[in-house]
C-alpha atoms as an extended CHARMM CRD file, in Angstrom:
* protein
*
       145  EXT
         1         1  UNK       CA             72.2630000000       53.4240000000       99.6810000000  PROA      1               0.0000000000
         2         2  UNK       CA             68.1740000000       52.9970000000       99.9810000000  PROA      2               0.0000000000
         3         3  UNK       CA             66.5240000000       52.6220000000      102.9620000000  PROA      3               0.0000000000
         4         4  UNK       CA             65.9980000000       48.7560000000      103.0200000000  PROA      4               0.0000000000
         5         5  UNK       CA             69.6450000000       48.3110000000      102.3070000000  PROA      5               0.0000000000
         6         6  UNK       CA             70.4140000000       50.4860000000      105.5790000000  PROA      6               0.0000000000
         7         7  UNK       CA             67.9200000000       48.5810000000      107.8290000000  PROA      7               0.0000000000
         8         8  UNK       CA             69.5430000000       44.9800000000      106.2090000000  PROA      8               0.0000000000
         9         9  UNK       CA             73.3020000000       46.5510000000      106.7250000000  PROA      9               0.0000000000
        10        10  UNK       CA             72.4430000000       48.0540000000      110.0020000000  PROA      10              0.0000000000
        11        11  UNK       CA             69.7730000000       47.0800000000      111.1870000000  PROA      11              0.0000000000
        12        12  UNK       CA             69.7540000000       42.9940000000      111.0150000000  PROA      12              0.0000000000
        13        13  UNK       CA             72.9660000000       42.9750000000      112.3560000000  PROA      13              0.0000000000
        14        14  UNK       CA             72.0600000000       44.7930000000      115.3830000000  PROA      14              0.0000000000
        15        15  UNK       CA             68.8750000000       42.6430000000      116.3900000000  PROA      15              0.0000000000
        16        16  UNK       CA             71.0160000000       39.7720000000      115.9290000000  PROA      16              0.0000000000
        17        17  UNK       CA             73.8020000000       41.1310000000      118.4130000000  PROA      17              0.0000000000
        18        18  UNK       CA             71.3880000000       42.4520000000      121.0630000000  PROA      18              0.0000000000
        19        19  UNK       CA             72.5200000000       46.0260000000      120.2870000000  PROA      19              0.0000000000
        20        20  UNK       CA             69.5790000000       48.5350000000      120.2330000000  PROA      20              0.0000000000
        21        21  UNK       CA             67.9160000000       49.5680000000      116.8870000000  PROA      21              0.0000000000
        22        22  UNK       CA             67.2650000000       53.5000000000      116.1420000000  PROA      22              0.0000000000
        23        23  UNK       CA             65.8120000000       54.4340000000      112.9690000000  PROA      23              0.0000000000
        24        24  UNK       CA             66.8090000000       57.4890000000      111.8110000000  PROA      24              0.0000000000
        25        25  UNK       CA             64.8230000000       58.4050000000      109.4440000000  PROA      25              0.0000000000
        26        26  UNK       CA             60.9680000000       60.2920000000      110.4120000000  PROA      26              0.0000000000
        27        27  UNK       CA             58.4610000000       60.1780000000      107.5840000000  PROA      27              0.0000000000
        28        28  UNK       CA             55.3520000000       62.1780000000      107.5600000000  PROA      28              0.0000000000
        29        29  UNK       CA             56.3110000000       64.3610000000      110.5440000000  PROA      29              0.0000000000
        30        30  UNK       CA             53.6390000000       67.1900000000      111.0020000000  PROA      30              0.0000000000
        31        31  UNK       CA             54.9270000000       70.3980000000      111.0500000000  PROA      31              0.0000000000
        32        32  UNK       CA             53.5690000000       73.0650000000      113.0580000000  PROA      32              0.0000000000
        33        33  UNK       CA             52.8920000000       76.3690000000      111.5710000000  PROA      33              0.0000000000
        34        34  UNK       CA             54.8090000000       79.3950000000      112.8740000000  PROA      34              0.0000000000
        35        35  UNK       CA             54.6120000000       82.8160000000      112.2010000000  PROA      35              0.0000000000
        36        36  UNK       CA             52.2200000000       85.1260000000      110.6740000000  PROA      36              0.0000000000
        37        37  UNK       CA             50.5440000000       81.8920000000      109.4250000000  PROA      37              0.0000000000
        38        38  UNK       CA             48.7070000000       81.5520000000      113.1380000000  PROA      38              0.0000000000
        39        39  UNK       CA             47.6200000000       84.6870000000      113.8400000000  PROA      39              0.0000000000
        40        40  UNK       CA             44.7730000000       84.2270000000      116.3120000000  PROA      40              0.0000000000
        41        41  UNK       CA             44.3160000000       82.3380000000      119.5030000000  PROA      41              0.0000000000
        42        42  UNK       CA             42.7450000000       78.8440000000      118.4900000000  PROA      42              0.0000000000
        43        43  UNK       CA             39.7320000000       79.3690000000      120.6730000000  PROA      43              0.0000000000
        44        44  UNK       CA             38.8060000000       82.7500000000      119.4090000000  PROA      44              0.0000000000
        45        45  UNK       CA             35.6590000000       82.6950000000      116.7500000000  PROA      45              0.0000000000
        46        46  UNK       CA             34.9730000000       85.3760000000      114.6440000000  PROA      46              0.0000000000
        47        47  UNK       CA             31.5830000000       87.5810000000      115.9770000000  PROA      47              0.0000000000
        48        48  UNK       CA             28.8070000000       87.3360000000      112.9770000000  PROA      48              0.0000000000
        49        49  UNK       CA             27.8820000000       91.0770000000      113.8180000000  PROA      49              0.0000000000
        50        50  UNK       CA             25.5610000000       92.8490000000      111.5620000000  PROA      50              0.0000000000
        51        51  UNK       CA             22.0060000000       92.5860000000      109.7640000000  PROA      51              0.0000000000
        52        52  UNK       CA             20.7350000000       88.9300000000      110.3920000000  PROA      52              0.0000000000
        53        53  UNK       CA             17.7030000000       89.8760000000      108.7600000000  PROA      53              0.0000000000
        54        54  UNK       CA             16.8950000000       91.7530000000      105.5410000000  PROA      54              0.0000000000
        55        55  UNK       CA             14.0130000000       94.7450000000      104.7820000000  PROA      55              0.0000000000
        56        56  UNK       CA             10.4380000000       93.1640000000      104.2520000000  PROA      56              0.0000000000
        57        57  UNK       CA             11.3570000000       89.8070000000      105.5490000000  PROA      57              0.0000000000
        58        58  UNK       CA              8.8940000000       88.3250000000      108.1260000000  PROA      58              0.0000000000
        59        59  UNK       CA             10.2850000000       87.1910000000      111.4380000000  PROA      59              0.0000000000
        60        60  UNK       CA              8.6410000000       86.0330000000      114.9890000000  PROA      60              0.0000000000
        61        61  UNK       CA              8.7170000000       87.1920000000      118.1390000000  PROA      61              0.0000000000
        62        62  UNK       CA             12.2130000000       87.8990000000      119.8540000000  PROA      62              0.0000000000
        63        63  UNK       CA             13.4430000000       87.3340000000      116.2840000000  PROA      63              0.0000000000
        64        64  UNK       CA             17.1100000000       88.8890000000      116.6240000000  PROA      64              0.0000000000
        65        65  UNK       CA             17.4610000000       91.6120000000      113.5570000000  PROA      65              0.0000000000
        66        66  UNK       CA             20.9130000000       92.9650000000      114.3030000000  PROA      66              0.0000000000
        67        67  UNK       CA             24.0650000000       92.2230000000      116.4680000000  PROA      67              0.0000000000
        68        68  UNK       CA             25.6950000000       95.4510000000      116.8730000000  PROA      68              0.0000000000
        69        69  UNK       CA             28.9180000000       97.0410000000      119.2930000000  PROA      69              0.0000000000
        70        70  UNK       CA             27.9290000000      100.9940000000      118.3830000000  PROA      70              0.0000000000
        71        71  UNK       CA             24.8600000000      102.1890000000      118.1560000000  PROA      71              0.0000000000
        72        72  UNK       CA             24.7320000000      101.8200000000      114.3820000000  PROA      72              0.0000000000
        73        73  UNK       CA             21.0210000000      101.1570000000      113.9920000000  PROA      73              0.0000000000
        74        74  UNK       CA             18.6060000000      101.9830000000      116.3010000000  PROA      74              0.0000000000
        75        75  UNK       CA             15.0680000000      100.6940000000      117.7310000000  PROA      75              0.0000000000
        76        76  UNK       CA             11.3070000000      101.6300000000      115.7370000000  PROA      76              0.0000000000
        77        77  UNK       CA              8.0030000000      100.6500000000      115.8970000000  PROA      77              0.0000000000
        78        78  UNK       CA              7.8590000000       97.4680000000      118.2390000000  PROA      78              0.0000000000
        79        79  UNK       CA             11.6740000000       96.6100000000      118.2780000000  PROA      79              0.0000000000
        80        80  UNK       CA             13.4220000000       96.3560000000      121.3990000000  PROA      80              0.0000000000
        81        81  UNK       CA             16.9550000000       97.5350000000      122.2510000000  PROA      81              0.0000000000
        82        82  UNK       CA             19.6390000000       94.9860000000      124.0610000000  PROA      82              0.0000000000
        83        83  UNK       CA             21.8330000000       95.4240000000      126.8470000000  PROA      83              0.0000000000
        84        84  UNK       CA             24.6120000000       94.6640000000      124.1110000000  PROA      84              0.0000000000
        85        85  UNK       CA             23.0480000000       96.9190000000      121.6200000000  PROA      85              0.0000000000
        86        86  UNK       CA             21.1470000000       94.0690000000      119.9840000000  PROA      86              0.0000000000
        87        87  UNK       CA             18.0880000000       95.0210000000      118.4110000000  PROA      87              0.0000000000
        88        88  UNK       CA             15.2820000000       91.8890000000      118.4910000000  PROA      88              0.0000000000
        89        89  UNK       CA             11.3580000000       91.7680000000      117.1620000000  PROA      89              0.0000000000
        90        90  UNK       CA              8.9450000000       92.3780000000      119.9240000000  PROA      90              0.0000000000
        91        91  UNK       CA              6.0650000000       91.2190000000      118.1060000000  PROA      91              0.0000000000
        92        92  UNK       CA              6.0630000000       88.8150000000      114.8280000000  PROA      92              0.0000000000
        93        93  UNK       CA              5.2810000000       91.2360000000      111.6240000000  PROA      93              0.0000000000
        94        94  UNK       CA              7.5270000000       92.3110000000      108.2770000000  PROA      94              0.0000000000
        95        95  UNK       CA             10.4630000000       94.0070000000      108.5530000000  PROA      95              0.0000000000
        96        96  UNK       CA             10.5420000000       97.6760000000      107.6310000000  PROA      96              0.0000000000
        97        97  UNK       CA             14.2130000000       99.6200000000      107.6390000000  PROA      97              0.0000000000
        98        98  UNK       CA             13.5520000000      103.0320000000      107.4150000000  PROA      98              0.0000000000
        99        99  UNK       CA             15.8520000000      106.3600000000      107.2570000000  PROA      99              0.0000000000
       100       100  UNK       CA             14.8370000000      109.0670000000      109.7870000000  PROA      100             0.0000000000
       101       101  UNK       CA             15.8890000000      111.9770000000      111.3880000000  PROA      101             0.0000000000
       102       102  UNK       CA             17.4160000000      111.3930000000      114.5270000000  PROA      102             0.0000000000
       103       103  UNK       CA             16.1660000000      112.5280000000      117.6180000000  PROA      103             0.0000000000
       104       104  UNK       CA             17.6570000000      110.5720000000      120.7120000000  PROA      104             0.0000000000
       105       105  UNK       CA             17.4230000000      110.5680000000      124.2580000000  PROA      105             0.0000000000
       106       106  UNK       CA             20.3760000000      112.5030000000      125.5510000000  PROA      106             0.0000000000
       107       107  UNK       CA             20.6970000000      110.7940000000      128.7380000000  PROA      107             0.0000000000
       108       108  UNK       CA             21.0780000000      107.1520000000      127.3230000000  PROA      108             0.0000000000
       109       109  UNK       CA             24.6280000000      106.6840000000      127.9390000000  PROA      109             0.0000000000
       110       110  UNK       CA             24.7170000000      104.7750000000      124.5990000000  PROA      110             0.0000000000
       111       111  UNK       CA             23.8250000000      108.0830000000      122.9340000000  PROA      111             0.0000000000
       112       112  UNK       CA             26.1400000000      110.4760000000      124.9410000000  PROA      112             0.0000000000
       113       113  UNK       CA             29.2380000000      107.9850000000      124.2350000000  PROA      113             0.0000000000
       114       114  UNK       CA             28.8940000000      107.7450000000      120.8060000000  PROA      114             0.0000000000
       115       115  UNK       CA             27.0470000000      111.6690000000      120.0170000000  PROA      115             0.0000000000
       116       116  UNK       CA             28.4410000000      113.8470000000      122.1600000000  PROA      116             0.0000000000
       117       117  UNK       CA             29.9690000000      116.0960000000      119.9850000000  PROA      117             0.0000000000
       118       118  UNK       CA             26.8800000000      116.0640000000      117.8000000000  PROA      118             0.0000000000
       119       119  UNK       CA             24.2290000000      117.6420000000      119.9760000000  PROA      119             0.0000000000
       120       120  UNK       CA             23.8750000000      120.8120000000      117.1680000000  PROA      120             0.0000000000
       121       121  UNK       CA             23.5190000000      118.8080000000      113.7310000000  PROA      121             0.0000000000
       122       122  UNK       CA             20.7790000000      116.6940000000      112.0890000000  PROA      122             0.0000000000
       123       123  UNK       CA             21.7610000000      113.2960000000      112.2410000000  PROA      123             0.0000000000
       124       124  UNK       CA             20.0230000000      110.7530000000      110.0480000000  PROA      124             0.0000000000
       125       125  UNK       CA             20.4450000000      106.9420000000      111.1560000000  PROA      125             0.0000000000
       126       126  UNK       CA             18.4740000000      104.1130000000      110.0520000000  PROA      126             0.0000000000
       127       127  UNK       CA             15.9340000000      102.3770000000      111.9040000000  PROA      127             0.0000000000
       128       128  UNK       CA             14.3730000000       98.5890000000      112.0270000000  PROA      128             0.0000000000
       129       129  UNK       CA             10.8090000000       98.4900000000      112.5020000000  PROA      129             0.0000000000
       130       130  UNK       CA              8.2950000000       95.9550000000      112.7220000000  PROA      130             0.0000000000
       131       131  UNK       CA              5.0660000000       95.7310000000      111.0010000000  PROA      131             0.0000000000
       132       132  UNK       CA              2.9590000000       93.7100000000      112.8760000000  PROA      132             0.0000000000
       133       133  UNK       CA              0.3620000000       90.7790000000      111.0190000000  PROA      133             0.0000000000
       134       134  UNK       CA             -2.9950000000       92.1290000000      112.4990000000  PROA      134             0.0000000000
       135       135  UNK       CA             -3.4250000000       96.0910000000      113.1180000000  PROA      135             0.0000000000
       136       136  UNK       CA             -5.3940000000       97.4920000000      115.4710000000  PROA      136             0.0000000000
       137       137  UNK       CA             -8.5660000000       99.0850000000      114.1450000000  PROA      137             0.0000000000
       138       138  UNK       CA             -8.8280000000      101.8320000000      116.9540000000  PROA      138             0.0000000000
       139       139  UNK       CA             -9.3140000000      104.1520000000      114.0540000000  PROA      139             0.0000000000
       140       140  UNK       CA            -11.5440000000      106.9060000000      114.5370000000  PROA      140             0.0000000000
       141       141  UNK       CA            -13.6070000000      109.2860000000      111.8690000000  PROA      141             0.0000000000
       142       142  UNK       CA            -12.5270000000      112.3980000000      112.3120000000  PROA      142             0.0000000000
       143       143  UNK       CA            -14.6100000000      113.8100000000      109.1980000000  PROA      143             0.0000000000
       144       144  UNK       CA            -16.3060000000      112.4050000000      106.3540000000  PROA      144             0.0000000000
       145       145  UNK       CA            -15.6520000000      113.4830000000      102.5590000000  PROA      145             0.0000000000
């Protein structure tokens, strides 16, 4: 039996008499997902951490160049340094990412959480620096060729 013959059988009969009317049949009833399906708080929103800008790019002033949790890359030439480990452009210029020889400051707390063990070997890390539009011209002849 369809589905208009049950509401005529059943269903006309019962508005006649006075007798409630249920339908029992649901169509296009969302289903919520359960399981491994909804595996993350629905507010939660992934972080974006990382490079947000690449080598020899050009960026402005408090320009943000990397979102970071560890001290993975660290602060050059006019780049500052984040409460949150974020490093940001401190004057406008090209971005320069360099690989250097590590020599921190072993009181930053940054440095003894993460280099502690590490006090003995050459560590190599990569810094951002910033190459600023205008140099300074502060140069001074030492001697002449």
């Amino acid at each position: 039996m369809n589905y208009l013959q049950n509401f005529f059988n059943f269903g006309a009969k019962s508005l006649l008499s006075g007798q409630s009317f249920i339908l029992n049949q649901v169509r296009g009833k969302k289903v919520k997902a359960k399981g491994s399906t909804r595996n993350r708080p629905i507010n939660t929103r992934p972080k974006h951490r990382g490079w947000k800008v690449n080598d020899g790019a050009y960026v402005s002033e408090n320009k943000i160049l990397v979102l970071q949790r560890n001290l993975r890359y660290h602060p050059g030439l006019n780049v500052g340094f984040g409460k949150n480990g974020t490093l940001y452009a401190l004057t406008e210029g090209r971005v320069v990412v360099t690989c250097e020889q590590f020599n921190p400051n072993w009181d930053h707390t940054w440095v003894q959480r993460i280099y502690a063990s590490r006090e003995s070997d050459t560590i190599y890390k990569k810094y951002f620096n910033i190459l600023p539009f205008e140099q300074h011209n502060r140069f001074k002849l030492i001697d002449e060729i």
